[in-house]
C-alpha positions as CSV (number, residue, x, y, z in Angstrom):
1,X,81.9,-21.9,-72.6
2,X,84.6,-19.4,-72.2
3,X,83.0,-17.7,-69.8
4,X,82.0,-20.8,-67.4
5,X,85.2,-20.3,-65.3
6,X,84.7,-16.5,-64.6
7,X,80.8,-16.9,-63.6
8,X,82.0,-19.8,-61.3
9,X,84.7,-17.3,-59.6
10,X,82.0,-15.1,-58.5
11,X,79.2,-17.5,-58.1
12,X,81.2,-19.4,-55.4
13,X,81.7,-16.8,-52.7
14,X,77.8,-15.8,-52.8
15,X,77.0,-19.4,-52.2
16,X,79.1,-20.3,-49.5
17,X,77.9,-17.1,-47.6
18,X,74.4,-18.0,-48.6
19,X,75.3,-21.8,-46.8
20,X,77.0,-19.9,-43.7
21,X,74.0,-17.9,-42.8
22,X,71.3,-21.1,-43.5
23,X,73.8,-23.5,-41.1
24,X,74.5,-21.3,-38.3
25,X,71.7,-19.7,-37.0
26,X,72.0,-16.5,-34.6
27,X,68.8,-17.1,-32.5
28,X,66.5,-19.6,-31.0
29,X,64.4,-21.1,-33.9
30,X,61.2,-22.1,-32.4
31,X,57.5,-23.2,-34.0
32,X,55.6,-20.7,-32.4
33,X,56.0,-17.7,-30.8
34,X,56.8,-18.2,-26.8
35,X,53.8,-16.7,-24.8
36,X,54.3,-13.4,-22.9
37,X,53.7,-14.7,-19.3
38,X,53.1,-11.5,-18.0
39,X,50.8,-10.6,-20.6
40,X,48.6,-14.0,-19.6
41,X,48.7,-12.3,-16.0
42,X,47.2,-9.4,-16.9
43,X,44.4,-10.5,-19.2
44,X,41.0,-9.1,-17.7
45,X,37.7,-10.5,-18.1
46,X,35.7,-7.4,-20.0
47,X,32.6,-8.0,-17.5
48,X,35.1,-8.4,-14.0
49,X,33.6,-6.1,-11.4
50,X,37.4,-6.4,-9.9
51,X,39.9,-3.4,-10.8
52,X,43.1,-3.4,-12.8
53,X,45.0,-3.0,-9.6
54,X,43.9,-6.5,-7.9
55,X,45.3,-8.7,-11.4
56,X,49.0,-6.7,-11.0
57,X,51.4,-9.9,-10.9
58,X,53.4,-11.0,-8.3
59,X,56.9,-12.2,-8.1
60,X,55.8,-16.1,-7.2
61,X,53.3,-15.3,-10.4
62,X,56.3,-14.5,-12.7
63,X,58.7,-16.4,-11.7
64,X,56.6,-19.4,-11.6
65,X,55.4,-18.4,-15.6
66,X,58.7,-17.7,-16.5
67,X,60.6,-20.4,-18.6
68,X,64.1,-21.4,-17.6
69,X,67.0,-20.2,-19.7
70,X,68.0,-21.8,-22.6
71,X,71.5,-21.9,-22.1
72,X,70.8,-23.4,-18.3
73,X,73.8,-21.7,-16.8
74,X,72.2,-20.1,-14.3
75,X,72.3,-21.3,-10.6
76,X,69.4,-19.9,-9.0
77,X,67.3,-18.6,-10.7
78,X,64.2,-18.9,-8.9
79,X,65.5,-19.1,-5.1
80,X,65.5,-15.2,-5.1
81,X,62.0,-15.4,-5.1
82,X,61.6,-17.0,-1.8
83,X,64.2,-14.5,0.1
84,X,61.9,-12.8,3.1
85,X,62.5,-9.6,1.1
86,X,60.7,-11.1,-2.0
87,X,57.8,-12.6,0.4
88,X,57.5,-8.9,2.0
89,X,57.0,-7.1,-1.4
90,X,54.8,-9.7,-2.5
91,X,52.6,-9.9,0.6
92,X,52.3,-5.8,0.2
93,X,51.2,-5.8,-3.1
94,X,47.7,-7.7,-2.4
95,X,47.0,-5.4,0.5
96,X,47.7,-2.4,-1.3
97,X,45.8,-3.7,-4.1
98,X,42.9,-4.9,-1.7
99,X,43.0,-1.2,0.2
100,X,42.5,0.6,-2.9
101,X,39.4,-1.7,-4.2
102,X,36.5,0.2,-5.0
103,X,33.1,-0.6,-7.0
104,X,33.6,-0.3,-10.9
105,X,31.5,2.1,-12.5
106,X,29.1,-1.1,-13.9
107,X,28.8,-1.8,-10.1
108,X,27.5,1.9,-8.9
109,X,25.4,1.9,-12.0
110,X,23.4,-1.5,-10.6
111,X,23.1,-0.4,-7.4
112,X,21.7,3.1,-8.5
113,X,19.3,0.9,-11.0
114,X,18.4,-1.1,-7.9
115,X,17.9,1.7,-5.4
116,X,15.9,3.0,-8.4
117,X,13.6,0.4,-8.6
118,X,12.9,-0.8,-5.2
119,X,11.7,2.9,-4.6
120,X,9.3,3.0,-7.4
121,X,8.4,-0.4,-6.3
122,X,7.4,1.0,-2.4
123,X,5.7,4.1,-4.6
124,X,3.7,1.8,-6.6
125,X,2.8,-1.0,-3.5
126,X,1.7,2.2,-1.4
127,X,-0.4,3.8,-4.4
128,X,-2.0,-0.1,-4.1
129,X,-3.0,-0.3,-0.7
130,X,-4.3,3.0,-0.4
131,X,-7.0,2.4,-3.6
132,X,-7.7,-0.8,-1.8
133,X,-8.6,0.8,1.2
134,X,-10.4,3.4,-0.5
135,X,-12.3,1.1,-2.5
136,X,-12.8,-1.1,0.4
137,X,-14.5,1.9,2.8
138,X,-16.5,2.9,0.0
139,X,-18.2,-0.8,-0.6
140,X,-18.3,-1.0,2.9
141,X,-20.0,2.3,3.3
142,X,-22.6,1.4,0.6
143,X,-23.4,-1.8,1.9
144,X,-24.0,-0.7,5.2
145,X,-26.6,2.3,3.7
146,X,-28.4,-0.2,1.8
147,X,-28.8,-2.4,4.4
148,X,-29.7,0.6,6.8
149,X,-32.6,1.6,4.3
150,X,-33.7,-2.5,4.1
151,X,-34.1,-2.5,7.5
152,X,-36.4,0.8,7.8
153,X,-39.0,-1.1,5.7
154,X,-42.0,-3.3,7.3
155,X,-42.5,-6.5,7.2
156,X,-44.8,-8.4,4.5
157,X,-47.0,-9.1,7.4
158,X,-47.5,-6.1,8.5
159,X,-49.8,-5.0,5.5
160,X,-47.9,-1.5,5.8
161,X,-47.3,0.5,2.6
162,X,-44.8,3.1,2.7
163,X,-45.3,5.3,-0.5
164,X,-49.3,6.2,0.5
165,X,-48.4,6.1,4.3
166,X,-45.6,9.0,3.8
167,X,-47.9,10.5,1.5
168,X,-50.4,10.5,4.7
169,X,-47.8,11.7,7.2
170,X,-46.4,14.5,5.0
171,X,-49.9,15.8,4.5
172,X,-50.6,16.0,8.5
173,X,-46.9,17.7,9.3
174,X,-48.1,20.3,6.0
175,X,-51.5,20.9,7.9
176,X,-49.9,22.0,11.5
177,X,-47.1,23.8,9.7
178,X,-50.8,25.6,7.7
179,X,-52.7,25.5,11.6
180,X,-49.7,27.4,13.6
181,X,-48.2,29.6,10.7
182,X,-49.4,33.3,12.5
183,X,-48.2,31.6,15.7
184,X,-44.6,32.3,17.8
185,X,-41.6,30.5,16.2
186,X,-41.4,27.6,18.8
187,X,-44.5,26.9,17.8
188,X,-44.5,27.1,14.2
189,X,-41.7,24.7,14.7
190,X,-43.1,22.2,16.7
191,X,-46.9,22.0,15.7
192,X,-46.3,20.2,12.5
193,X,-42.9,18.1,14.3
194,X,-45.8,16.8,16.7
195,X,-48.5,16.2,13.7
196,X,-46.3,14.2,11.7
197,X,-44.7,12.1,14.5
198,X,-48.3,11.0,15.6
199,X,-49.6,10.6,12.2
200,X,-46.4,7.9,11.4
201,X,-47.2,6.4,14.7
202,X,-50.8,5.9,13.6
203,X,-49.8,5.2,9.5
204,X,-46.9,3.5,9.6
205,X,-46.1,2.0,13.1
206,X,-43.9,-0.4,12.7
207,X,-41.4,2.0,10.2
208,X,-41.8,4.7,12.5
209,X,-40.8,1.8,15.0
210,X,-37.7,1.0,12.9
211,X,-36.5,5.0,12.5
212,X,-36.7,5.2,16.4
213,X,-34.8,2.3,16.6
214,X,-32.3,3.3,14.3
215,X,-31.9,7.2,15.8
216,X,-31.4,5.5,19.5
217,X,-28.6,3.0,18.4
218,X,-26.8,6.6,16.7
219,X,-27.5,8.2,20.2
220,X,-26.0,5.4,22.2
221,X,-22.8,6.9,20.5
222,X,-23.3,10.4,22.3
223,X,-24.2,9.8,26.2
224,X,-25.0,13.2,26.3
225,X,-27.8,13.3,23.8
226,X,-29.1,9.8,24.5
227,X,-29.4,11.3,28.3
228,X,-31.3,14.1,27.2
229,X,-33.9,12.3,24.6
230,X,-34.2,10.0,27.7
231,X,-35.6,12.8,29.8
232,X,-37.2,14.1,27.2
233,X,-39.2,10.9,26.4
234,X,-40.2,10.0,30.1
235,X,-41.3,13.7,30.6
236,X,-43.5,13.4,27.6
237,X,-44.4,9.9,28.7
238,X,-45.1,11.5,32.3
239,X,-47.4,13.9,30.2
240,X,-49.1,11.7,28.2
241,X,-50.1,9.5,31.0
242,X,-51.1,12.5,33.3
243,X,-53.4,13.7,30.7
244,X,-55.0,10.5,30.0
245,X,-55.1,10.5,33.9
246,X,-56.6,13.5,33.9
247,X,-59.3,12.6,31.2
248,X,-59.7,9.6,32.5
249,X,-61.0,11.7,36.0
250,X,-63.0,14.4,33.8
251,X,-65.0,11.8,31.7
252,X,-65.6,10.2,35.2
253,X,-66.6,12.9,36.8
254,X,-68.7,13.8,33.8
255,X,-70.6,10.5,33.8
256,X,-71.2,11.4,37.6
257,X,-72.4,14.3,36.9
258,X,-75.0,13.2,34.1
259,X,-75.8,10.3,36.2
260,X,-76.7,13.0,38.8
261,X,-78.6,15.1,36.7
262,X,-80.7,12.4,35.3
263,X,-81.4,10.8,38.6
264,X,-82.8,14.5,40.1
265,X,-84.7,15.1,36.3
266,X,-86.4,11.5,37.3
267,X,-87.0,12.2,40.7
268,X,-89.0,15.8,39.6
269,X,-90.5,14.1,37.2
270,X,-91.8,11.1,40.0
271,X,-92.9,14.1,42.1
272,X,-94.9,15.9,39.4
273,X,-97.1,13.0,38.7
């Protein structure tokens, strides 16, 4: 207990400096920490396609986020901001900013990916249209050649049958081709052309018929040759029809002649009785 006096000696100044620094504070005690205004300016999205440049703060932006002062001693402390020199600067800072905009790099990349695949798209539709149009000349091609061969064929009624008739007609054009081989060239050529075309017409009329009909509608295409089979065909009508004409007179004058002769063999025979 002797020492009670002492401790309290030095105790005392330690507390009333401790009691001092508690009761007058030296700053602005406050629950949370005040929010940097310029800081919530700035803040970016991560995905914005705009640039740094366009979210630079104004002076109406910070000195509209700016708290007053705590002391309120000052006058004016937002009136600068609407000077003309203040409304200058901040009407130059969005131009700039808008002047020096350019697509981010996310940007180029999408329209590169775009570009990208609306080519491969035209690449692809082309590649389409053209196996279409292949595949559609090639049906079309084969349905016109088997309706082509459907036509060539003879009717039910006809009674025609083409495997033994061509058998027939091959077997004729084989015998002029055998009939004219120590002959000239021309006619080694057309001996069995002329064999075979007579024997179809005889055989198989009607096909025959049908392949005529189908060689003239391909030579209405060429004027030229349908001209010429024209003239061929009337001068070979014109010579048909002069020789049957002409054997026509013969077997007239034949019978004439017979008659003749068997009316002058009766009349010797009258006079010899």
């Amino acid at each position: 207990m002797a020492f009670a006096p002492l401790i309290w000696q030095r105790a005392a100044p330690l507390a009333a400096l401790t009691v001092g620094a508690i009761l007058v504070p030296k700053s602005t005690t406050l629950a949370e920490e005040p929010a940097d205004p310029l800081r919530e300016i700035r803040r970016k999205p991560i995905y914005s396609s705009e640039p740094a440049a366009t979210l630079t703060p104004t002076v109406r932006q910070i000195s509209a986020t700016t708290p007053p002062p705590a002391s309120g001693l000052t006058e004016t402390p937002i009136a600068s901001s609407s000077s003309p020199q203040s409304d200058s600067v901040s009407s130059e800072v969005p131009s700039s900013a808008s002047a020096s905009k350019s697509p981010s790099p996310t940007d180029r990349l999408a329209a590169q990916i775009k570009t990208t695949r609306l080519a491969l798209h035209g690449y692809a539709v082309s590649a389409e249209d053209a196996v279409n149009s292949g595949m559609d000349n090639i049906l079309s091609t084969e349905k016109s050649f088997t309706q082509t061969i459907a036509s060539l064929a003879p009717p039910p009624e006809s009674n025609e049958r083409v495997l033994p008739g061509g058998i027939y007609v091959l077997v004729a054009a084989m015998a002029g081709s055998i009939v004219s081989r120590n002959r000239g060239i021309l006619l080694r050529f057309l001996t069995p052309t002329v064999t075979g075309v007579t024997a179809a017409h005889y055989i198989l009329p009607r096909t025959t018929q049908n392949v005529g009909d189908l060689i003239w509608k391909y030579e209405e295409k060429y004027p030229v040759v349908k001209e010429n089979h024209l003239r061929v065909s009337e001068g070979v009508r014109h010579f048909i029809e002069t020789g049957k004409a002409h054997s026509q007179m013969g077997l007239a004058m034949a019978e004439d002649k017979v008659t003749g002769v068997r009316e002058s063999v009766e009349d010797w025979v009258k006079k010899g009785r």
